[in-house]
Structures are given as C-alpha cells and as structure tokens.
N, C-alpha and C positions, 0 to 999 in steps of 0.2 A: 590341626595347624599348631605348629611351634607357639611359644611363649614371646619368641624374638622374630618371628614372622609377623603374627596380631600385632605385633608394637610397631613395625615397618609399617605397614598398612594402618593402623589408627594414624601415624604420625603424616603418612601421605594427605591422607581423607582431611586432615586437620590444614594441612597445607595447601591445599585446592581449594579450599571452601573460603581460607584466607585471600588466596587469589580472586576467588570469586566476588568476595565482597569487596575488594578492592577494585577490582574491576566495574562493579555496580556502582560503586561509590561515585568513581567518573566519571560515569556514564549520568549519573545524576548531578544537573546542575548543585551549586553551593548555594544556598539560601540564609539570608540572612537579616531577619525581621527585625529595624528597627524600631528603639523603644519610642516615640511618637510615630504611630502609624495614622501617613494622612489615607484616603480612596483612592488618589493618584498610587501613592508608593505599593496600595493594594494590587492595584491593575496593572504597574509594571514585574510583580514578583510574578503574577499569575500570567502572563505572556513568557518568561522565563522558564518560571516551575512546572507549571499546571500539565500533567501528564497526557488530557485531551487536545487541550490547546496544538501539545507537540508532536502527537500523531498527526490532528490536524494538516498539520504543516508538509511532514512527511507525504501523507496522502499525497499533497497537491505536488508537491515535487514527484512524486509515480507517476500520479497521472500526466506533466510536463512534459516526462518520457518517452510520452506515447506520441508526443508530436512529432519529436528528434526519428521514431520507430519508425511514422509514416510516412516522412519526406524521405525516410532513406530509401523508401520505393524507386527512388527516382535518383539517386546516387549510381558514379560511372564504378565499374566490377574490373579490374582485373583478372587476367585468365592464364594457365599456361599448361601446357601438357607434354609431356615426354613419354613416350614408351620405345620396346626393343621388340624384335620378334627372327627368332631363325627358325626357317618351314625348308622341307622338303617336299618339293611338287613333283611329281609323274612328267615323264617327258613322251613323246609318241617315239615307236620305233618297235624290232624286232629283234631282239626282247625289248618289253617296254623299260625304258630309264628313269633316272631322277635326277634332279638336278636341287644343289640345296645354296639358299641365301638368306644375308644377314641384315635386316633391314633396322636402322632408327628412326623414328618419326619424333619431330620438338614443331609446337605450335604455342603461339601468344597472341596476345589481343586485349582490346578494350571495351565493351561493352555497355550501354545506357538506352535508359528508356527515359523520353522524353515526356512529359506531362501532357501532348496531344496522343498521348497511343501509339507513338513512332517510335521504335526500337533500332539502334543503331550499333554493329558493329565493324571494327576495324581490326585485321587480324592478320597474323605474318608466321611461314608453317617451314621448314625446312624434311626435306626425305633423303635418308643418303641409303643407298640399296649397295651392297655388296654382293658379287655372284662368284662363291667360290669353286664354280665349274669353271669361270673364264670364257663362258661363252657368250655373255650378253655383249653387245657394240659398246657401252662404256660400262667401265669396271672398274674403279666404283661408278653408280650415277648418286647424285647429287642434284635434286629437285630442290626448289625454293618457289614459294607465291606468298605472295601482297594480295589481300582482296578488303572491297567495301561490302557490306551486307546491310540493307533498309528494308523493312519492313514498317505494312503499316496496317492497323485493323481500319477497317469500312464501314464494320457496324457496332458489333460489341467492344467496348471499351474505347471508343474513340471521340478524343476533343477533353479538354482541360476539364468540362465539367463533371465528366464521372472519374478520372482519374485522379482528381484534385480531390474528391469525395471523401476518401480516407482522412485526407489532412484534415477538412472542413470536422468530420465527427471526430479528430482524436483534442482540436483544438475545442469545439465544443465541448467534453468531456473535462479536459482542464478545466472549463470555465465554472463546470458542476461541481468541480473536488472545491477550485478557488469558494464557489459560495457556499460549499461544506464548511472550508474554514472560517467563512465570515461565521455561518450559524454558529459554530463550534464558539469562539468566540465571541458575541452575542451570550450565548447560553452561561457561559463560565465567565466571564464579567459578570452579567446582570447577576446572578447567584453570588457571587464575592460582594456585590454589591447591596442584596438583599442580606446576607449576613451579614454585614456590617451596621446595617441601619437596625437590624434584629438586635445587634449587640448593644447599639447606641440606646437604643430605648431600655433594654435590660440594665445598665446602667443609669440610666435617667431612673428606674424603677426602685433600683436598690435606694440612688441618695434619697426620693421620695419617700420611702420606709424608713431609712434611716434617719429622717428630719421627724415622721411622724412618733418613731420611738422618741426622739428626743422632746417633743412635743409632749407624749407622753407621761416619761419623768417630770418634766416641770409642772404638768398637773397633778400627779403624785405628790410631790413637796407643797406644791400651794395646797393642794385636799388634807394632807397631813397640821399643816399650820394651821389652816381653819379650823379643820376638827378638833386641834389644841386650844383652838381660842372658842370654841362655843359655837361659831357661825357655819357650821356645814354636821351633815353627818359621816358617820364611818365610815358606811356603802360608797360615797363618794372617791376616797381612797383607794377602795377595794374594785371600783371599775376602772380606773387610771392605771395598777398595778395588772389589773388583767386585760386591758388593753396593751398595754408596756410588753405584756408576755407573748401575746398572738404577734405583736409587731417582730419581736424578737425569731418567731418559730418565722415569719415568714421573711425573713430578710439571710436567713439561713438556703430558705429555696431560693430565693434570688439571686445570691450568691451562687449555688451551685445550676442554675439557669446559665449565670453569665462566663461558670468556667466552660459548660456545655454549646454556649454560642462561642467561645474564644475558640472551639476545636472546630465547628464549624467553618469558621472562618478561615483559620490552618488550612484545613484540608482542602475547600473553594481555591484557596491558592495554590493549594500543591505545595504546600510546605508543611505537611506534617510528618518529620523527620524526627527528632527527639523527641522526649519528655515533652510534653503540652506544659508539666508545671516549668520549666525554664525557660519556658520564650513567654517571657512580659512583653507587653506594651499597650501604648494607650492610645484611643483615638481621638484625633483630631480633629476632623470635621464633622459639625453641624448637617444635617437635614436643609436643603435649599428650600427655602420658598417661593420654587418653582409654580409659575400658572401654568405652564406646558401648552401646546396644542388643543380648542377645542374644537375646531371645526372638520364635522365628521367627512364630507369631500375633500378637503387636502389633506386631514392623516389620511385616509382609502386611497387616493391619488399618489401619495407618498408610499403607500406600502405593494401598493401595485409597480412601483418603478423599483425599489431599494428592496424588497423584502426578500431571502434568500430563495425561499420556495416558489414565487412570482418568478426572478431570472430564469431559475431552474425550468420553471416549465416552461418558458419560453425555448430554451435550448431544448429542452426534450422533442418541442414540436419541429425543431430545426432540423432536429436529427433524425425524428421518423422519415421527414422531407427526404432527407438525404438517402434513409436504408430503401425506399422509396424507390429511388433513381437507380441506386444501385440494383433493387432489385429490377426493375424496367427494362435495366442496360441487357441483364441476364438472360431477359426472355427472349432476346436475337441471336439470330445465329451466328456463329463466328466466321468472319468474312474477313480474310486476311492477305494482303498485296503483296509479294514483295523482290526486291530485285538484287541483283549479284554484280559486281566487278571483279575480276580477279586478271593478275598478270602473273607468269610462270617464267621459272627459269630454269636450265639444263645444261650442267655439261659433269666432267668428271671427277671437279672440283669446285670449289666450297665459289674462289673466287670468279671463275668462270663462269657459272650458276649466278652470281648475283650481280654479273655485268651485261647478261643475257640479261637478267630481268629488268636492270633498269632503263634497257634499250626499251622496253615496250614492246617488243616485237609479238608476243604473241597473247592477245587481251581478250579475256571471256566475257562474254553478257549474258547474264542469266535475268530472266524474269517469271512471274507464275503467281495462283492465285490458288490458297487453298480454302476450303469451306469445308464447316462441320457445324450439321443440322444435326442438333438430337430429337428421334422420334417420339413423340408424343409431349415430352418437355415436360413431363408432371412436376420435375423439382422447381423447375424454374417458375412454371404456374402458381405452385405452392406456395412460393417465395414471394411473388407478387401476392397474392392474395394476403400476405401475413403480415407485409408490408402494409397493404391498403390497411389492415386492420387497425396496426400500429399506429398509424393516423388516425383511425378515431377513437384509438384511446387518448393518444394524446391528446385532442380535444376536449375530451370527456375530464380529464386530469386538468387544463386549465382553468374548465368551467370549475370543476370540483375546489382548486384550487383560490380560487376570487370566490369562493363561498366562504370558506374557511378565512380567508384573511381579513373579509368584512365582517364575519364575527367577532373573531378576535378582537379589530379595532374598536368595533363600537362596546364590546365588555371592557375594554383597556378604558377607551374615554369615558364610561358611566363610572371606571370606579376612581379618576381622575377628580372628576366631575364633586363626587359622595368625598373623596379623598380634603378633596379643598373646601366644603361644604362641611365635615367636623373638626378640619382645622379653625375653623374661623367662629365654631360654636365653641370649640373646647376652650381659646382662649378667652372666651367671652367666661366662662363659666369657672375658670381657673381663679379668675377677676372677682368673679362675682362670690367664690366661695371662702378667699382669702376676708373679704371683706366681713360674710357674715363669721368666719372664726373669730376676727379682731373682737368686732359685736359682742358676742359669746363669749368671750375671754372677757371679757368689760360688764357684762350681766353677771357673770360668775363671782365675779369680784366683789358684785355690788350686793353677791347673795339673792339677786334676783333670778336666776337657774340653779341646776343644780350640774353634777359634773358629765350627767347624760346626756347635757345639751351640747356640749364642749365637745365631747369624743364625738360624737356625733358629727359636728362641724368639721372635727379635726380627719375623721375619714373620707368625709365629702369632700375637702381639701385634695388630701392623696388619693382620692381617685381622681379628681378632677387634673391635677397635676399630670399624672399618669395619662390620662385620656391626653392630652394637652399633648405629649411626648407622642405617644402610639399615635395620634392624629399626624404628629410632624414626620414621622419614617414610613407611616404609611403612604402619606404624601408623595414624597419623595422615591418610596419603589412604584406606585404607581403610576408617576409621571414618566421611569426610566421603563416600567413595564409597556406603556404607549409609545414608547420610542424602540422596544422590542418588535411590537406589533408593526409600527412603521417602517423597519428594517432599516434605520438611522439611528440604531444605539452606539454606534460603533464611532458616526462622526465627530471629530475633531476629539476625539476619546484616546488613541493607542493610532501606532503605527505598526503595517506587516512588512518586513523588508527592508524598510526606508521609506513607505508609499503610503501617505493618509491614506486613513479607510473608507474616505467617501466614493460614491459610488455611481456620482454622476458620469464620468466618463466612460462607462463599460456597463449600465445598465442598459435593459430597454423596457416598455413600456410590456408590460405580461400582454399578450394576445395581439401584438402589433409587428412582431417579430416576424422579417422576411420568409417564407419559410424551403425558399432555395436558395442554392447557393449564390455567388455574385456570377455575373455572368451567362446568367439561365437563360435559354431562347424560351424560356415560361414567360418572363418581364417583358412584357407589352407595353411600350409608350412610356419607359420607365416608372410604371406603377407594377407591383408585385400582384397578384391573388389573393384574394381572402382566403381562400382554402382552395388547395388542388381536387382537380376532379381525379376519381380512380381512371 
C-alpha cells in the first residue's frame, strides 16, 4: 500500500471514530453535578444518567409493544389481487382443435376476526374472459360478484376468553418489565443512597481525625511547656508527637477512603464521565433520624402487596392460568361453521355486468362445516400436561417467594432495630467521653495524670465520635434498606413518566390474584378458585 493510500485511510478511521464519539456523546445524556449535592438532586441525576435505570425503561417500553402486537390479532386486513392468464384448451372435433383465451381476474376485500372467534369477510372480484376464436356467446365476457363470507369456530378458539388470551399474557408481561423497572430502580436509588451516607460518615471521619490531630498538637505544646517548667516529663511530649503522627498517617487514608466513596457515588449515578478529580461537591444532607417501621406484620403485609417479586409472581400465576387455557382450547378438535353469500353479474361489459349485479338477480347461499381431528393428539396432550405443570411451579415460586420476602424483612427490621439501638448508645457515650477528656485535660494540668491519660481520652473521644457518625448512616441505610424489603422505597421518592411510584393502584395482594381471566365460565357466584383443578 501507497504512502498517500495509508494516509487516506488513517485519516478516514480518524474521521469515523470522531463521528462515533460524537454520536455517543448524544446519546448520553449531559450531566451536570452541582457543587452542593443534596440526595434529592442524587436521585434525580440517577433517573436521568444511570445507564440501568435506562434500559430499564426501554424494556418496559418492548415489552408495551407486545400489547399494541396482540390486539393486532384482531385488526381488519385489507386484500387485493390481480393476475392475467392466456391458455390454449383442446376443442373436440376431427381433427381435434384449439381454441385460445385471454382472461384477467382483480379481487378485493376486507377481512377481520372478531374477538368471539367469528371471522368476517367482505369481498368484490371482477373476470373479464376474452375469446380470440370468437366463438364464445359473449366476447368479451365480463363477470363481477359481491360476496359475504362468516365463519365461526364451535369448539377450538371460540368466545372472548381464549382469544382475548394473548392480550391478557402480553398485558401481564408489561406489568412484569413495569416491576423490573420499579426493582431496577429500587436497587440503583438505594445504592446512590448507600453511597452517599458511606461518604457522609467518611467525611464525618476525616473532620473527627483531623480535630484529634489538632487535639494532638495542643498537647504537644502544653507537654513541651511543662517539661520546660519542671512539671511533666519528656515521654510526655514524645507520646503527643507520636500520637500527632499516627493521626497524621491515618487521615491520609481517610482522605483517600473519601476520594474512593466520591467515585462510588459518580458512578451509582451514572455520571462518571470525566476526571473524578474535577467534579467537586459537597453534601448537604444529614442522616434522618428516622424510627422507620417496627412492626413485623405490616412491613410482611406491606412487602407482600408493593414488593416487585410478590407482583411478579402474582402475574406469573396469572399467566400459567392463561397458557393453561390456551393450551385446554388446543386439545379440541377444530370445528368450524360457516356460510357464503354471493351475488354475480354477466354481460359483455364492464357496465352491463354491474347493473346485472345490482339487480340481485342471481344470489348464491353457501353453507358447510369443516372438522379436523387430529389422531392421537400427542402435541396437544403434551402441551396440556406442560401446562398443568407450569401451574405448579408457579405455586411453588410463590410459596418460594413469601419465604424469601419474610426473610428479608425480618433481617431489614433486626438491623433497623441494632441500627437505632447504637444510635442512642453512641450518643450517650459521645457525651460521656467528651466529658472524661475535659476531666483529663484538667488533671493534666493540675500534674495529677500524666499525658497517657489525655491520649487516651482523646481517642476514646474519636472513636466514640466516629461510632456516633457510623451509628447515624447506618441508621438511616438501614431504615431505607426495610423500605427496600417492603417494596415502598420508591414512594413519594421520584417519579416514572409523570406518575408517582406508588403502588397502590396496580398492586395485588401476592397469592390472591384471580387466576383467570375476566369473564371465565370458571367464576362461580362471583368468587374466583383458589387453584384450578388439572
């Protein structure tokens, strides 16, 4: 390859890969992290950013699709057909003859199937036959008919409730993608939000070290004066200096902790785009001192109605119901009605022909019944049995499922429980350790300790500080963690769409869900089944 070849092509590959980026650029939203970052402003970048979130959403819009798919079952069809044909047929005689003609055939119509199984069409056909012997009685002829055509199935597929069937499972289906995205969201909140309160404390942690360095130093100087003045020894100095230095090495890790939770946090959001070192900001909110929920029947109660994996199996059991039916419908034979009108019209021309026809004069009735049994039926057996199956997993999956969720909530409420239980010891002890440093700073003074008692105090302090902090975000994730578990972390939190996220209106109660469709000749006295029999 040329010299001035390779250069065309670098410069192409250079030029594409610019498009390319450009094109990804737009494709990713713009972000834009304000330097006071409150949790709200967290939770609206990461509905924006968050690259799960935004599949999310996609999903459920596919699966939407599938609804618009199913109903088109039921959508009327347009039709039309045109063709030409010139044949030579044999004619009788001695020698035998031929005779050749030029025939066009054009047909249209409208066609639909009705949601009871009734298929309907309407359709209008013209024939014009040319005989270029001249022998036929009209030359051209020119045929025309108008006909109705109904049919109806008898057994298989007939009546709204297995035809509607598709709709029922593609609508179910959305409802599954919709509580994918509740989860999706769920998961990618409470994480933005666990980072956050991770970061808070990491912060709380650094100023904590950095009050105790400072703490440090000023018993460094008072150790040093004293030991000028006679009233202390050397050592005293020489532990303040080496406390002063461990504060130092570890407020370095702290430091580098709190650039490592600031990426954390980026990324929960989906805005880790640049350099991490030019997107400053600082956080604004406080740790709530949330009591949250203790009472282990109405979180369970709560997590059995809202929680995404509860809906979902609900729906699942909806929907074995339905493949169910459907397959049920399969195991009949296909028994099928149906009946003809049609009115014709004849003459040499086009007008002639369709004033014959609209006199009615000469009106077909057709009717007839076709049936088709298949021997032995294995598939359709099959299918019923697989079905029946499907039904007891699905039950097995909700029991499975109400095991799992009552776990969960009662680990969410004990650590709720533990959460607010060393919130309420650490401040006690926060309290209580400031006081004995005061003490200690006042015996020290007075030459009644020495400076071992002081450091001493003065780390009991910063941890208890510390604990103080970590008590408060642990808190606070663990109260947001019990509203995970309850499948209401979402309310009054964000909106999707425009539509609060709560979830009263389109839950149902996990294991109470109808499990046919509306309409079922199964619904006895308007009570539904507890479980279909195979």
């Amino acid at each position: 390859m040329s010299q001035q070849r390779r250069g065309t092509c670098l410069r192409a590959v250079v030029v594409f890969g610019a498009l390319a980026l450009r094109a990804s650029a737009q494709d990713t939203p713009a972000v834009r992290i304000p330097q006071a970052l409150s949790l709200d402003a967290a939770f609206r970048i990461t509905l924006e950013a968050n690259p799960d979130v935004r599949i999310a959403r996609l999903r459920e819009k596919i699966a939407e699709t599938g609804i618009k798919r199913a109903e088109g079952e039921f959508d009327a069809e347009l039709f039309a057909e045109a063709e030409t044909a010139l044949s030579d047929s044999p004619v009788g005689g001695d020698p035998v003859g031929a005779s050749r003609t030029r025939e066009l055939r054009t047909s249209a119509g409208i066609r639909k199937r009705l949601q009871t199984g009734t298929d309907i069409e309407i359709s209008a056909a013209t024939d014009y036959t040319d005989d270029r012997d001249g022998a036929a009685a009209l030359d051209p002829e020119v045929g025309t008919a108008a006909s109705v055509t109904l049919s109806q199935d008898l057994l298989r597929g007939r009546g709204r409730e297995v035809n509607r069937a598709p709709i029922h499972l593609a609508r179910n289906n959305w409802q599954i993608a919709s509580q994918d995205l509740r989860a999706a969201l769920m998961r990618d909140l409470f994480e933005v939000e666990r980072a956050y309160w991770e970061l808070y404390y990491a912060r709380a942690d650094l100023a904590v070290r950095r009050q105790q360095l400072a703490r440090s130093n000023e018993l460094v100087r008072t150790a040093r004066l004293r030991a000028e003045a006679g009233d202390a020894a050397p050592i005293d100095e020489t532990r303040a200096k080496a406390s002063a230095a461990n504060q130092s090495v570890a407020i370095v890790s702290a430091i580098n902790r709190i650039e490592r939770l600031r990426h954390r946090l980026l990324a929960a959001m989906g805005a880790m785009r640049a350099d991490p070192a030019d997107t400053g900001f600082e956080l604004t909110d406080a740790p709530p001192l949330d009591a949250g929920e203790t009472d282990f029947d109405a979180a369970l109660a709560a997590a059995f109605t809202h929680r995404p994996e509860a809906v979902q199996s609900g729906l699942d059991e909806k929907n074995a119901g339905l493949l169910w039916l459907l397959a049920k419908d399969a195991e009949r034979p296909d028994v099928e009605l149906y009946g003809r009108w049609t009115q014709r019209g004849l003459d040499d021309g086009l007008g002639g022909s369709l004033d014959t026809l609209s006199r009615a004069e000469y009106p077909t009735w057709e009717a007839g019944v076709t049936v088709t049994w298949p021997l032995g039926n294995h598939a359709a057996d099959a299918g019923l049995e697989a079905a029946q199956l499907r039904i007891q997993e699905a039950e097995t999956r909700v029991d499975q499922t109400r095991q799992t969720i009552a776990r969960e909530v009662a680990d969410a409420l004990a650590d709720v429980r533990a959460a607010q239980a060393r919130a309420r010891t650490s401040a006690e002890a926060s309290a209580l350790a400031a006081d004995l440093l005061r003490a200690e700073e006042i015996s020290f003074g007075l030459g009644r300790s020495d400076s071992l008692d002081v450091l001493n105090a003065q780390a009991a302090l910063g941890n208890a500080e510390r604990n103080e902090a970590r008590a408060r975000a642990d808190s606070a994730i663990a109260v947001s963690a019990l509203h995970v578990a309850q499948g209401t972390y979402l309310d009054g939190k964000v909106e999707i769409d425009g539509n609060p996220t709560t979830t009263e209106h389109s839950a149902e109660p996990m294991g109470r869900s109808p499990f046919y469709p509306a309409g079922s000749a199964r619904m006895q006295d308007g009570v539904w089944p507890t479980r279909p029999k195979p």
